[in-house]
C-alpha positions in Angstrom: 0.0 0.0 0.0 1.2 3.5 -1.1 1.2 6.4 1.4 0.8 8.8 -1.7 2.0 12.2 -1.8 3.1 11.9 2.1 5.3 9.1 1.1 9.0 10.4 2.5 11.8 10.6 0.3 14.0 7.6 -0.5 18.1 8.0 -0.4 21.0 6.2 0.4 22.3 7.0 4.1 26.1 6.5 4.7 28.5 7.5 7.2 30.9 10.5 6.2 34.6 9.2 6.1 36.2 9.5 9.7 38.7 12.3 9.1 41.7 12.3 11.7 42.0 14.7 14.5 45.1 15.9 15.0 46.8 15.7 18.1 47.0 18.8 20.1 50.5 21.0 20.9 49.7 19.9 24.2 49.5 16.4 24.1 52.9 17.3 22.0 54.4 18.9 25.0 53.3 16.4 27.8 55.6 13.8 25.4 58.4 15.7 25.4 58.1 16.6 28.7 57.7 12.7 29.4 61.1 11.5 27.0 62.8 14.7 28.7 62.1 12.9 32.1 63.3 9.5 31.0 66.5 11.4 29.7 67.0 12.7 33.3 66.3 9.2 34.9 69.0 7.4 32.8 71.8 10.6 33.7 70.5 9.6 37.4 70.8 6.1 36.9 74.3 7.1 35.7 75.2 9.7 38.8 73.3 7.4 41.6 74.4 4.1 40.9 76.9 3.5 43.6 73.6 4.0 46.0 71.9 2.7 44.1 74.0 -0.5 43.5 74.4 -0.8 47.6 70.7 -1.5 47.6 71.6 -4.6 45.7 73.8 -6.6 43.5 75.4 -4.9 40.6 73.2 -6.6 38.5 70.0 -5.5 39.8 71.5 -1.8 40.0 71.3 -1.5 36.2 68.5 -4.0 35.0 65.6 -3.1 37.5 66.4 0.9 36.4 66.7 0.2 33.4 63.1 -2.1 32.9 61.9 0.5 34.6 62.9 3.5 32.0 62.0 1.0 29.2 58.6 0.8 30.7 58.1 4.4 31.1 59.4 4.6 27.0 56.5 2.3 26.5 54.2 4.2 28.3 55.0 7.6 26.6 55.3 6.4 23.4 51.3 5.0 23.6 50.2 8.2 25.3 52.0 10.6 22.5 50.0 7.4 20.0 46.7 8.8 21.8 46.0 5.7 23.6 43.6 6.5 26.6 44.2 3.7 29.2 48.0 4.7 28.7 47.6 8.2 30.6 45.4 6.4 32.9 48.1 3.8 33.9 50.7 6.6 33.7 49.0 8.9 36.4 48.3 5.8 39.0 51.4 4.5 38.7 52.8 8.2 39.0 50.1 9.0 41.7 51.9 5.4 43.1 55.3 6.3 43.0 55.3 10.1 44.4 53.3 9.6 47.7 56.6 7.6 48.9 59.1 10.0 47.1 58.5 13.0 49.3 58.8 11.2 52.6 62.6 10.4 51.0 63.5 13.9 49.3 65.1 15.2 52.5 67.3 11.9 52.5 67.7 12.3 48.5 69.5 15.9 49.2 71.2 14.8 52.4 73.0 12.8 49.6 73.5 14.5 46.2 71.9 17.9 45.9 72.3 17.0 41.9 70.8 14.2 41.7 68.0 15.3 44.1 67.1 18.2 42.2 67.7 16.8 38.9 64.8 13.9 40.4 63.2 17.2 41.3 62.7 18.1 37.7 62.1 14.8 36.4 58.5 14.9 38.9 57.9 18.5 37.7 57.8 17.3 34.0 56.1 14.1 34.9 53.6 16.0 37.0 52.9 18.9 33.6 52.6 16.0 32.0 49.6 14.6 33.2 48.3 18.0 33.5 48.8 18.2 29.7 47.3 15.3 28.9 44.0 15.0 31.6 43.1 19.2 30.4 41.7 20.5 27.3 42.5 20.4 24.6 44.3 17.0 25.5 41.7 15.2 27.4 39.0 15.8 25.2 41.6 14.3 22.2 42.4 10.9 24.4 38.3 10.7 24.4 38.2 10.7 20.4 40.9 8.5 20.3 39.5 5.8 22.3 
């Protein structure tokens, strides 16, 4: 049965092609901020290790830091890709590993005043980091990403 002259119009419905949304300067910034901070923690790997290779066996002085740099590479690398749950790791695990640093800071520059506030500025860029990425423009990027 016909519905006549009220009969709607008949067309073909597709979705438009997805076009790619380019990742914001800050997002940009938060990466380099983040391979800037692995930078630092290999020159203190480098300026540490004799406390850091009392803690343990030689060994363990340069794998553990190391894994741990190589980790934080990974990390970076999927946040500058866009990936979402990689900025949400990042800030727990940072979130994770600060609450204990400042109850050791005091100790940190009782040692090495370099390599205290070298670690000093490795949080700071960690820390405008996140902000980068978890503000707008950033956080609203991650969402499109996901």
């Amino acid at each position: 049965m016909s519905a006549g002259p009220y009969e709607p119009p008949k067309s073909v419905v597709r979705d438009a092609p997805a076009e790619p949304v380019e990742r914001p300067r800050q997002v940009g910034l938060a990466a380099k901020c983040l391979w800037a901070s692995i930078g630092i923690g290999g020159i203190l790997l480098v300026l540490d290790y004799r406390f850091i290779a009392g803690a343990g066996s030689a060994a363990t002085a340069w794998i553990v830091p190391a894994a741990v740099l190589g980790v934080l590479a990974l990390f970076t690398a999927a946040i500058s890709a866009g990936r979402n749950w990689a900025r949400i790791v990042f800030l727990v695990l940072f979130v994770i590993g600060a609450l204990p640093y400042f109850a050791v800071l005091a100790e940190m520059f009782a040692r090495s005043k370099l390599t205290a506030s070298l670690s000093v500025i490795q949080l700071l860029l960690q820390a405008a980091a996140m902000v980068l990425v978890f503000t707008k423009p950033g956080s609203a990027w991650f969402r499109r990403q996901a």
